[in-house]
NUNU-580914 format. One line per field, with one value per atom (N, C-alpha, C, O): residue number from 1; residue in one letter; atom name; x, y, z. Coordinates in steps of 0.02 Angstrom, whole numbers, plus 50000, padded with zeros to 5 digits. Each point is the difference from the previous one (the first is absolute). Example, Ala and Ser with C-alpha at 12.3 -4.5 7.8 and 13.67 -1.06 7.14 Angstrom:
! residues 2
nr = 1/1/1/1/2/2/2/2 .
rest = a/a/a/a/s/s/s/s .
atom = N/CA/C/O/N/CA/C/O .
x = 50660/49955/50045/50052/49930/50042/49961/50025 .
y = 49716/50059/50060/49999/50054/50059/50055/50055 .
z = 50390/50000/50000/50033/49931/50003/50037/50008 .
***
This chain:
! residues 187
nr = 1/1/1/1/2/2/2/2/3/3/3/3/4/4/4/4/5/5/5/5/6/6/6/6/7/7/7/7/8/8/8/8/9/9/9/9/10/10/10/10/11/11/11/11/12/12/12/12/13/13/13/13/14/14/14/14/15/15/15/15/16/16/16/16/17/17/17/17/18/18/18/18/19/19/19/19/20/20/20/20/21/21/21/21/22/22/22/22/23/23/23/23/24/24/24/24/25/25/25/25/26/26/26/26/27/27/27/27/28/28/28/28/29/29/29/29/30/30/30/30/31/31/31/31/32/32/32/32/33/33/33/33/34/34/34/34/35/35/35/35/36/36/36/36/37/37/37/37/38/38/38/38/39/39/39/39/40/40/40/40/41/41/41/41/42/42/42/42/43/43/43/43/44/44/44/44/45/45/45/45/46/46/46/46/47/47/47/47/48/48/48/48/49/49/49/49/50/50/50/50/51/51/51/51/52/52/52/52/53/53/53/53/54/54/54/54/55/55/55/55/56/56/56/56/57/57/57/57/58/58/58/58/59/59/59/59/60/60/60/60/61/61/61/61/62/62/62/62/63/63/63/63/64/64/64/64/65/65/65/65/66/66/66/66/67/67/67/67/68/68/68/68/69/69/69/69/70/70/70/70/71/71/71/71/72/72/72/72/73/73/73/73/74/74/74/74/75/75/75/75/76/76/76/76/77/77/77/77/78/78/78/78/79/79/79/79/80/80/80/80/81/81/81/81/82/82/82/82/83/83/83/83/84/84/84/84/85/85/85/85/86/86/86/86/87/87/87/87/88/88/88/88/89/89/89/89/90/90/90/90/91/91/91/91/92/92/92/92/93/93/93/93/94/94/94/94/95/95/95/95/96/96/96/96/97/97/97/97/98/98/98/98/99/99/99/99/100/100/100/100/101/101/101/101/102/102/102/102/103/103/103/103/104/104/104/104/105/105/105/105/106/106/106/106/107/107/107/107/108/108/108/108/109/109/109/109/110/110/110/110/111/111/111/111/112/112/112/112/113/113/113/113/114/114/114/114/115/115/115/115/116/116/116/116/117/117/117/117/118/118/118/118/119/119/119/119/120/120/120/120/121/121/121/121/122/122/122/122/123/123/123/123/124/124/124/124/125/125/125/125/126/126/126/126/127/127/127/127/128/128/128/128/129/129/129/129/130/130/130/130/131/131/131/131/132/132/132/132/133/133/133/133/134/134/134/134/135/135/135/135/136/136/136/136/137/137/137/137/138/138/138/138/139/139/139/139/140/140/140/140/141/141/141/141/142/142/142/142/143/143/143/143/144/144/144/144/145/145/145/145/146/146/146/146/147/147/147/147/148/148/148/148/149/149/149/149/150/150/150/150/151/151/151/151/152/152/152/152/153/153/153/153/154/154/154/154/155/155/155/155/156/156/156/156/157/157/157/157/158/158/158/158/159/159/159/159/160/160/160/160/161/161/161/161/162/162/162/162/163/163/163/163/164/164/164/164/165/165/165/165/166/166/166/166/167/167/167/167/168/168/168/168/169/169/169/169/170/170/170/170/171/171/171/171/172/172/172/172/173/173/173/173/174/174/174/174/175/175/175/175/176/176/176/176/177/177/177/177/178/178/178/178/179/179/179/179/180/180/180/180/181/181/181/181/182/182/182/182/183/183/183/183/184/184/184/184/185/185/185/185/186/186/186/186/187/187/187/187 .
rest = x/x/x/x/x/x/x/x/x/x/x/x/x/x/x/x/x/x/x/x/x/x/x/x/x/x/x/x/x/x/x/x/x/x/x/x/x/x/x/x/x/x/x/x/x/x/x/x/x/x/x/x/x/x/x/x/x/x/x/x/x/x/x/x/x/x/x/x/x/x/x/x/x/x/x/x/x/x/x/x/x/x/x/x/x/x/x/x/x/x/x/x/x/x/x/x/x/x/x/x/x/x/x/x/x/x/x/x/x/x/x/x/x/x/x/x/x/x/x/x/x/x/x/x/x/x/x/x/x/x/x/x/x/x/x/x/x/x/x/x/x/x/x/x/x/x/x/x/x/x/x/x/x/x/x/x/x/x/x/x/x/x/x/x/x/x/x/x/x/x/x/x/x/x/x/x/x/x/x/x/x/x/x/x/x/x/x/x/x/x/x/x/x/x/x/x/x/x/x/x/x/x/x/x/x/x/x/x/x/x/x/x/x/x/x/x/x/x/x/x/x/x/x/x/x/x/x/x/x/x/x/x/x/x/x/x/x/x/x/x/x/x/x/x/x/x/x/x/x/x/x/x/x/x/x/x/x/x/x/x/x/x/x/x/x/x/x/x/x/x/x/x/x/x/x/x/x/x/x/x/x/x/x/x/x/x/x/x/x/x/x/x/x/x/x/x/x/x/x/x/x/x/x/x/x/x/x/x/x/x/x/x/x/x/x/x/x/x/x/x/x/x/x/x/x/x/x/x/x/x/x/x/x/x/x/x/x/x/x/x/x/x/x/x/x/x/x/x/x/x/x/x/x/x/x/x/x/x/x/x/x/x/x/x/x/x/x/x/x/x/x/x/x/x/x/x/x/x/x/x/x/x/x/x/x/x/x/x/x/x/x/x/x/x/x/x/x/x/x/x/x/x/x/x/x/x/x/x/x/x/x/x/x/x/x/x/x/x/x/x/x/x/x/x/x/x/x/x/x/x/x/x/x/x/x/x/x/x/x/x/x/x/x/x/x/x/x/x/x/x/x/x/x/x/x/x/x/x/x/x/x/x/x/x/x/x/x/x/x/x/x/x/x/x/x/x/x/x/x/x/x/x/x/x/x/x/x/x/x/x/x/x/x/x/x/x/x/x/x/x/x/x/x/x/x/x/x/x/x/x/x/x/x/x/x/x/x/x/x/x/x/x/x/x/x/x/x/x/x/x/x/x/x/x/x/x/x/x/x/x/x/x/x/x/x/x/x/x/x/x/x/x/x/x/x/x/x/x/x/x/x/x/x/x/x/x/x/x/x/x/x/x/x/x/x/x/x/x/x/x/x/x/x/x/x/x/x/x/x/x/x/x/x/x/x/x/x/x/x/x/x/x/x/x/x/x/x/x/x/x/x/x/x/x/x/x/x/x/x/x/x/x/x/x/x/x/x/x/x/x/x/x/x/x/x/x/x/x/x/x/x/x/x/x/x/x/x/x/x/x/x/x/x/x/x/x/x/x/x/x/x/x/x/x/x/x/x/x/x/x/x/x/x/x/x/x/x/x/x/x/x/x/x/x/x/x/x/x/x/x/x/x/x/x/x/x/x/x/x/x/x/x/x/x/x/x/x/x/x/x/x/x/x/x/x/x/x/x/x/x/x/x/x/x/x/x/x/x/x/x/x/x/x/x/x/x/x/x/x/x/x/x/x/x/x/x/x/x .
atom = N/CA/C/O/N/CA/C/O/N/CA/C/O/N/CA/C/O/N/CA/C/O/N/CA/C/O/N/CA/C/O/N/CA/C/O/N/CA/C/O/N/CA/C/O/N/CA/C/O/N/CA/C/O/N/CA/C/O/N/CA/C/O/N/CA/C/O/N/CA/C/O/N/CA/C/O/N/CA/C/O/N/CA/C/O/N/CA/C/O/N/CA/C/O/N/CA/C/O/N/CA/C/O/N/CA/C/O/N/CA/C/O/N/CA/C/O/N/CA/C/O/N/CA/C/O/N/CA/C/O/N/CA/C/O/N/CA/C/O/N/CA/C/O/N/CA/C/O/N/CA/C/O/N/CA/C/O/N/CA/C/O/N/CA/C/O/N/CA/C/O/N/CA/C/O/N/CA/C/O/N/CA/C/O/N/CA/C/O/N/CA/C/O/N/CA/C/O/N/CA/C/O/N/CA/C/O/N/CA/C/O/N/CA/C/O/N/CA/C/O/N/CA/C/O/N/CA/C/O/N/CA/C/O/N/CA/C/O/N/CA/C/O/N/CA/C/O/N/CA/C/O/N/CA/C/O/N/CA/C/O/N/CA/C/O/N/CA/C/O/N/CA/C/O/N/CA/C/O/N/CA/C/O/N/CA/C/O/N/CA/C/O/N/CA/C/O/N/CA/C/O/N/CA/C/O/N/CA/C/O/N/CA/C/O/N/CA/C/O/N/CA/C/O/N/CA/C/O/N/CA/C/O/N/CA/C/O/N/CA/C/O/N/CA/C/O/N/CA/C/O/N/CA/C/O/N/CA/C/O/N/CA/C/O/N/CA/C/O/N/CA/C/O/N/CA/C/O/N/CA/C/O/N/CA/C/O/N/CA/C/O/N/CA/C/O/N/CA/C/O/N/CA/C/O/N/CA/C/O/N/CA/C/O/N/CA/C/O/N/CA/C/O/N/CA/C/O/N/CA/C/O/N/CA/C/O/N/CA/C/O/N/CA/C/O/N/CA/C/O/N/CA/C/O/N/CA/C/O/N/CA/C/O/N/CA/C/O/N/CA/C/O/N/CA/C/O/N/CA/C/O/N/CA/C/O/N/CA/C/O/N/CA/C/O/N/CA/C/O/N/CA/C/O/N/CA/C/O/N/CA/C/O/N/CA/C/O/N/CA/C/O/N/CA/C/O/N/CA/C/O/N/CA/C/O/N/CA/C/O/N/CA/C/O/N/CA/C/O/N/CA/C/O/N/CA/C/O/N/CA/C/O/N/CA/C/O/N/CA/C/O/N/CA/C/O/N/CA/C/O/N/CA/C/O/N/CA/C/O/N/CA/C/O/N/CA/C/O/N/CA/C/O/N/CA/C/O/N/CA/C/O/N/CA/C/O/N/CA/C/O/N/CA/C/O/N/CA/C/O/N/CA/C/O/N/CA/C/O/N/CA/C/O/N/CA/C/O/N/CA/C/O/N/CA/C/O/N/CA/C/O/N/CA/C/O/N/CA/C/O/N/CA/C/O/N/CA/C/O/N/CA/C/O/N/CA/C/O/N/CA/C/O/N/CA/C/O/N/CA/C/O/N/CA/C/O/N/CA/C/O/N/CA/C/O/N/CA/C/O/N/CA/C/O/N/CA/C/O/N/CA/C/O/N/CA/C/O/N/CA/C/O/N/CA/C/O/N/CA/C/O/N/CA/C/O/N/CA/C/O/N/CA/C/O/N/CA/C/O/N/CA/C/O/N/CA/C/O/N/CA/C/O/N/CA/C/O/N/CA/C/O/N/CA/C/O/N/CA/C/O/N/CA/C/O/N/CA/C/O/N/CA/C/O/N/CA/C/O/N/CA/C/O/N/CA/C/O/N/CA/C/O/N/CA/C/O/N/CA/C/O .
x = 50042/49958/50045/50050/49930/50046/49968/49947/50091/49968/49989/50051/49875/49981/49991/49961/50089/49989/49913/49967/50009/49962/49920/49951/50044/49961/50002/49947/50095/50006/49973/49968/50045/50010/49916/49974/49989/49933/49959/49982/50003/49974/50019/49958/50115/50013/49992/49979/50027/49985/49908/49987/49969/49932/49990/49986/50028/50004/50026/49974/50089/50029/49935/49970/50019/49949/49931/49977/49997/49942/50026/49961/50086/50025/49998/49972/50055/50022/49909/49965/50015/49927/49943/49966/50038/49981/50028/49965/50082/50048/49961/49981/50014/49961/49953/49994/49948/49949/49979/49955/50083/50014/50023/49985/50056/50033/49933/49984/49986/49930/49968/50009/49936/49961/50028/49963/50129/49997/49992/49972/50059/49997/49914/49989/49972/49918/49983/49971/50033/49987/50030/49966/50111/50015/49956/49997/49986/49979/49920/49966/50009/49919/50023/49949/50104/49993/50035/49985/50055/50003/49931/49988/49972/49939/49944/49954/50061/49977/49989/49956/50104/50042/49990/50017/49957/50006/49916/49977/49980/49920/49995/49955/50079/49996/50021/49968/50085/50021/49927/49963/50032/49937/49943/49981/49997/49965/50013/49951/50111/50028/49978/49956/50054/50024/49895/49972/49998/49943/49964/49967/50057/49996/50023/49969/50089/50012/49964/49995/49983/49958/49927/49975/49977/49920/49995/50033/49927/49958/49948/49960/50045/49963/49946/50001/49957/49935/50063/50035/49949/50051/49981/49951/50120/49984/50032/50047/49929/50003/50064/50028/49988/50060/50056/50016/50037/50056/50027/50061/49896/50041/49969/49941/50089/49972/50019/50056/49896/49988/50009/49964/50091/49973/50017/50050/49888/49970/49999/49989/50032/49994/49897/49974/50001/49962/50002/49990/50021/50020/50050/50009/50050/50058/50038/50042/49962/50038/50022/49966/50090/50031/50078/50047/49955/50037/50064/50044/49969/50043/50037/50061/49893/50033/50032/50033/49972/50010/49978/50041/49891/49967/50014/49980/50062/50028/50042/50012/50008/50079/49944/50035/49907/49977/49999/50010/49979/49986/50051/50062/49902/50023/50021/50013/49996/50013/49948/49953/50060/49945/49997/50038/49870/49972/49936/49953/50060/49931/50004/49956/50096/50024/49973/49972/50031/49964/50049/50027/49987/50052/49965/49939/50086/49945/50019/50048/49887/49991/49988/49940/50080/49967/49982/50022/49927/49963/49996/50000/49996/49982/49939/49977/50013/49934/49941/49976/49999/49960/49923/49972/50004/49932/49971/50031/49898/49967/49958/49979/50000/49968/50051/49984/50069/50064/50009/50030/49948/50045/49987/50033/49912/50004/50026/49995/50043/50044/50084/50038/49968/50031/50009/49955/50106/49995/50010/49973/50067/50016/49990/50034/49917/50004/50014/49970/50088/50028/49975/50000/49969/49970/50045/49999/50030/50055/49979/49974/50036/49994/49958/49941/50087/49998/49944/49985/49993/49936/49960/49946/50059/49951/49927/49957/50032/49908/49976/49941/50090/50000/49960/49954/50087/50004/49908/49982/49984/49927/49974/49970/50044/49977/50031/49962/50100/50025/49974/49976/50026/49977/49945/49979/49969/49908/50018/49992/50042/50000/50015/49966/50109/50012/49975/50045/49887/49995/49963/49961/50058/49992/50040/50001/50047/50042/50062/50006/50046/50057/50058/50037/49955/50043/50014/49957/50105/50049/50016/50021/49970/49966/50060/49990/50066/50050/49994/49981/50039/50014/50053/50016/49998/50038/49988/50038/49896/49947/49991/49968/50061/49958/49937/49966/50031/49922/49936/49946/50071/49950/49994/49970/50049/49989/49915/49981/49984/49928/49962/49941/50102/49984/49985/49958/50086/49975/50075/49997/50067/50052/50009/49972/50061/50023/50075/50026/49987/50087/50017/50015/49983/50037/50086/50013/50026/50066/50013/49960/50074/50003/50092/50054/49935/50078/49995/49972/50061/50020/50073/50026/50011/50066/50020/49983/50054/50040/49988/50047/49876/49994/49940/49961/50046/49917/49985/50031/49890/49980/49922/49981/49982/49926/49942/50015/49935/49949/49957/49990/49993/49948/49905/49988/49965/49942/49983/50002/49980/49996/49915/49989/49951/49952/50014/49997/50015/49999/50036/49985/50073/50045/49937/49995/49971/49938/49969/50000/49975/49936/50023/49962/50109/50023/50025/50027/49965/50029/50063/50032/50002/50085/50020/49967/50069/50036/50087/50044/49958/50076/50022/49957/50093/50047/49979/49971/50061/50013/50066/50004/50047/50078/49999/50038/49900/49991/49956/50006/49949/49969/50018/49967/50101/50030/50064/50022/49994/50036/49965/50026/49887/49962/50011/50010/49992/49988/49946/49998/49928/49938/49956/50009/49944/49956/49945/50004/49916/49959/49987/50020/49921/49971/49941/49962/50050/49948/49919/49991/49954/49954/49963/50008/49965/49977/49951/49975 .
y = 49942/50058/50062/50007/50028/50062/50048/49987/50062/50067/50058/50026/50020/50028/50068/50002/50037/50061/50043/50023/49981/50020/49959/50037/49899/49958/50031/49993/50046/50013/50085/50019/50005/50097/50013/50054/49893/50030/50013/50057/49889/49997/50085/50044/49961/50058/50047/50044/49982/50058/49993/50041/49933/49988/50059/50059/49888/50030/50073/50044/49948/50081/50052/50041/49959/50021/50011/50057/49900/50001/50041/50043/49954/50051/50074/50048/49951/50076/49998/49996/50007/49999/50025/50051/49908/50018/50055/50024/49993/50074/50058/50056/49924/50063/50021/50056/49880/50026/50027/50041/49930/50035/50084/50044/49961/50069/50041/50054/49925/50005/50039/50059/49879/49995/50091/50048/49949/50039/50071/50049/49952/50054/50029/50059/49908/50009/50019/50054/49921/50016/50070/50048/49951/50089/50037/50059/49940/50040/50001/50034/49925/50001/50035/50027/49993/50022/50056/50052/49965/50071/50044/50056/49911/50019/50011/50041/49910/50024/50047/50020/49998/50070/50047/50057/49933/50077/50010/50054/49893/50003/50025/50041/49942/50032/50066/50044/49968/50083/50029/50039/49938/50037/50022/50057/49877/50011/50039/50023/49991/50049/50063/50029/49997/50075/50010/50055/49892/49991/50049/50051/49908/50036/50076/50042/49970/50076/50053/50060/49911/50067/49962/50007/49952/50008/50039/50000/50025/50056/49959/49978/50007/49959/50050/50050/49945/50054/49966/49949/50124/50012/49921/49975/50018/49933/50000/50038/49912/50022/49971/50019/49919/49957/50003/50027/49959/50040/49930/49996/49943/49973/49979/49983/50019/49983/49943/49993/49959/49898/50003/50030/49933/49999/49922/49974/49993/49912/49989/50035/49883/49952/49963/49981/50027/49951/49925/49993/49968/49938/50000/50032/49907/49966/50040/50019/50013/50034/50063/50051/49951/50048/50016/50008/49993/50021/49953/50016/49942/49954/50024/49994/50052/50016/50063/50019/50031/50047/50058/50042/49962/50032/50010/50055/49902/50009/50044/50012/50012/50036/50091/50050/49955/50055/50004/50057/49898/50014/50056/50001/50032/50071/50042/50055/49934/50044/50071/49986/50094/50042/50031/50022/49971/50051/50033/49976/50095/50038/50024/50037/49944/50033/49926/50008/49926/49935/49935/49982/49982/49933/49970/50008/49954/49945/49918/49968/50030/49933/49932/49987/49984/49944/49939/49977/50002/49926/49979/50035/49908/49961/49925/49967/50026/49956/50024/49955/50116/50017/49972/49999/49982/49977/50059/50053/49941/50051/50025/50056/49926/50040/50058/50042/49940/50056/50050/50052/49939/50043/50089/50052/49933/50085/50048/50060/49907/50022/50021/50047/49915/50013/50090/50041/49976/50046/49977/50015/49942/49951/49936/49961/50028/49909/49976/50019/49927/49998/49931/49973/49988/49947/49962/50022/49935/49990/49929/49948/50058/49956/49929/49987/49988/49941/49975/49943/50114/50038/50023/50021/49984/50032/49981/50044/49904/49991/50038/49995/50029/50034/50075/50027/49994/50063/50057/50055/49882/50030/50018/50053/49892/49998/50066/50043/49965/50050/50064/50035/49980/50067/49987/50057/49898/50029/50005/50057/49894/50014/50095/50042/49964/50084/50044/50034/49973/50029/50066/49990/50084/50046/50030/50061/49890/50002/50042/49994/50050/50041/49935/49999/49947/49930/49990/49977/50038/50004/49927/49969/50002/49928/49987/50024/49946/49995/49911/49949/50061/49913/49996/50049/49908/49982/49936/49976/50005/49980/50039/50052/49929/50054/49970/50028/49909/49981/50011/49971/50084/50019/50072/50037/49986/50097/50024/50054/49901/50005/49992/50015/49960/49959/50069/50016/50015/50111/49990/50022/49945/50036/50065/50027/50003/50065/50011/50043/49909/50001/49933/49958/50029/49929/50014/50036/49941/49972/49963/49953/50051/49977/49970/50018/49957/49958/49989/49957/50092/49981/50014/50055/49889/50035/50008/50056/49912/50007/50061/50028/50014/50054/49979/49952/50088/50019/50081/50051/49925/50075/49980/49941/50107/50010/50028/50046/49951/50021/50000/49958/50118/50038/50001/50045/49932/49998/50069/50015/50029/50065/49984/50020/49949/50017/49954/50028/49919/49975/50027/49995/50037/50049/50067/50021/50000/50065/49954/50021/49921/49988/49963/49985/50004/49993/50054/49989/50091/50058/50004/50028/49924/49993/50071/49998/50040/50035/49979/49996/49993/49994/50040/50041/49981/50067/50001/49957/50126/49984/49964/49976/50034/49980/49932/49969/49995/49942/49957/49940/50104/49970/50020/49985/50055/50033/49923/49990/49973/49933/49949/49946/50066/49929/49987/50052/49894/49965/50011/50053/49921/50018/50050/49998/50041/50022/49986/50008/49960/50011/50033/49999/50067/50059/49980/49953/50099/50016/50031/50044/49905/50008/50097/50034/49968/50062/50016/50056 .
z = 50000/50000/50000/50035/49930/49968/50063/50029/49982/50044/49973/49977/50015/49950/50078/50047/49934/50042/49979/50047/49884/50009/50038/50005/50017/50031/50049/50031/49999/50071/50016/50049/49917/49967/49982/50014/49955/49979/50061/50016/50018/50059/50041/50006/50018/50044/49965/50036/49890/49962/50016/50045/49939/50014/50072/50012/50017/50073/50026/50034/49932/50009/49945/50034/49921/49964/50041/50002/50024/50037/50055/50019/50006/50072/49975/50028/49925/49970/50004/50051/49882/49993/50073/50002/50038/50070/50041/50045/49947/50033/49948/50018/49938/49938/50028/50023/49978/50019/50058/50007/50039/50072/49993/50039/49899/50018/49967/50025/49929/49959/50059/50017/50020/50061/50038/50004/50025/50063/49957/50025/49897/49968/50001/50011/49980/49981/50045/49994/50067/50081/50019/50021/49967/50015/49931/50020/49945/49969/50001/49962/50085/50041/50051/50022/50017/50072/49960/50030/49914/49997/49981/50024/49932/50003/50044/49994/50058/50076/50037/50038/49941/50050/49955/50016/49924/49978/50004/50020/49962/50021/50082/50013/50029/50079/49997/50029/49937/49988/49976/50029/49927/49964/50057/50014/50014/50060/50056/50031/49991/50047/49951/50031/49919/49972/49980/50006/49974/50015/50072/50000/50051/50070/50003/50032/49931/50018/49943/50013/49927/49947/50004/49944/50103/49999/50065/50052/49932/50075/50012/49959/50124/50038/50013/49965/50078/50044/50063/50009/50028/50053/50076/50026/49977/50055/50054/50007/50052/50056/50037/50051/49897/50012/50000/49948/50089/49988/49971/49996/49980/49966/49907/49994/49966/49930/49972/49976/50026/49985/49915/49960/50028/49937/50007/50025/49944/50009/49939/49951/50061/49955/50023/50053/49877/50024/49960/49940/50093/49966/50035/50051/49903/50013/49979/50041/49890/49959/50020/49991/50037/50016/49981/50040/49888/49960/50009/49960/50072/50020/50044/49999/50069/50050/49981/50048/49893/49981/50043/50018/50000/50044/50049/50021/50028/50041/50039/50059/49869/50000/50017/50007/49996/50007/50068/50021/50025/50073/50039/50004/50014/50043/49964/50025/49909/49955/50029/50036/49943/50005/49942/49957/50061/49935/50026/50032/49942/50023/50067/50021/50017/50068/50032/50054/49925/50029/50005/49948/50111/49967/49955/50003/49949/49969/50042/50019/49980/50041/49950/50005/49965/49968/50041/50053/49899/50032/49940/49949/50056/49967/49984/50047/49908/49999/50055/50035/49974/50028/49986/49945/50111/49995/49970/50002/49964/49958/50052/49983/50077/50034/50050/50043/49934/50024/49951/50015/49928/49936/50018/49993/50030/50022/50026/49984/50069/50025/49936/50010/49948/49955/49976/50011/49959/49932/49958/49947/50059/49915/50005/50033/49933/49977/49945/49949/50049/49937/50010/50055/49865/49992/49938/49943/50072/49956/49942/50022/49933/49933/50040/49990/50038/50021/50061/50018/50004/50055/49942/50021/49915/49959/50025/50002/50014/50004/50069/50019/50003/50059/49985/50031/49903/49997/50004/50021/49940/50007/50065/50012/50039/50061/50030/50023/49978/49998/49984/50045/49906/49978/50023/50010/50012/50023/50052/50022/50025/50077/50014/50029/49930/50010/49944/49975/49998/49958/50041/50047/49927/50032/50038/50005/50035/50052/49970/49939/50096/49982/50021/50049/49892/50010/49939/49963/50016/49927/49996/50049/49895/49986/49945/49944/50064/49940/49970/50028/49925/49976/49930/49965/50030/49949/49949/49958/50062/49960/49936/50004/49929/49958/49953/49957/50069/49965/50043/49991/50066/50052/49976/50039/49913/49984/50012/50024/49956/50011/50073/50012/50028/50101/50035/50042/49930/50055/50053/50057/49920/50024/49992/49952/50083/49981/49962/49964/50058/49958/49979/50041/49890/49984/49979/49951/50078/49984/49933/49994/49963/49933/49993/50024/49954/49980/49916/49966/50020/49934/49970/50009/49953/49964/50050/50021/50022/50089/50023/50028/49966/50025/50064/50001/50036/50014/50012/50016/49961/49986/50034/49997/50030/50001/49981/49961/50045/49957/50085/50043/49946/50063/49990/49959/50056/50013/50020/50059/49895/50055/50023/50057/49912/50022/50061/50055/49944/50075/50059/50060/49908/50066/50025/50058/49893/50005/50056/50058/49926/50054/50068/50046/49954/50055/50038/50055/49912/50055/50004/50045/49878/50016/49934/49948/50057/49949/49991/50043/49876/49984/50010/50018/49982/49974/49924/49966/50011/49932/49957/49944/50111/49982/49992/49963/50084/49996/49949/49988/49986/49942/49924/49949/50055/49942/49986/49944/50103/49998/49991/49984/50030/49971/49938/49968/49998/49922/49993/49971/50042/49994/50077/50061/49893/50069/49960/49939/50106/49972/50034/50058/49907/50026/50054/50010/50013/50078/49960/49958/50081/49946/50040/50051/49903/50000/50062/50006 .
***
């Protein structure tokens, strides 16, 4: 029996191949993931600078909630707001707030994945001075006030003004001169 180095070489090339292969997709996976949590953090920014250009009706709290309702909380992105100040207020976050709490809220952010939520949502606080964000954009029609948009590694938003009117919330203008879409405040 003759000895055939390559009998021996296919097998470990296989293997080394399948290893490489698996490190890819791993580097794949952690690449996709930082670039969900950079998107995170810039949807929570949004939501912070959110907090500093809407005009609330004056409140009594010296602290300002901005809630997750659901699970979805930007992958813990939100987080990074606690004690932050805005409006002369710490911000307090919670998360997965029961809906008979949301009131207590200024911001409820209802995230993609909480989407069926979002109706209940908007009726429970409809009327209420409770800035209603999501990043849902097949919900534009639900009565958020602010949807979050991801497009082309951007994000950008699109403002509800009639629903900000009947909630007693006002944008800035600096702030709706940076929306992508506004629909108009009905007459």
């Amino acid at each position: 029996m003759k000895f055939n180095p390559l009998q021996f070489l296919a097998p470990l090339a296989r293997r080394c191949a399948g290893l490489a292969l698996m490190a890819l997709s791993g580097i794949a996976v952690q690449a996709q993931s930082a670039n969900s949590m950079a998107e995170y953090r810039v949807k929570a920014a949004y939501i912070f600078n959110f907090a500093k250009y809407v005009d609330w009706p004056v409140a009594d709290s010296k602290q300002f909630q901005v809630c997750s309702a659901g699970r979805d909380d930007l992958g813990g992105a939100l987080s990074a707001l606690d004690n932050r100040l805005v409006q002369g207020r710490a911000i307090q976050v919670r998360q997965n707030v029961a809906m008979d709490q949301l009131k207590d809220c200024q911001i409820i952010f209802v995230g993609e994945r909480d989407s069926k939520m979002l109706t209940s949502v908007v009726r429970q606080m409809l009327g209420t001075p409770v800035l209603i964000v999501t990043d849902n954009q097949q919900t534009v029609e639900a009565g958020a006030h602010i949807i979050l948009a991801s497009a082309e590694d951007r994000v950008e938003f699109d403002v509800n003004l009639a629903t900000l009117q009947r909630s007693n919330l006002k944008a800035s203008s600096q702030m709706l001169k940076l929306a992508r879409n506004t629909k108009p405040a009905k007459p």
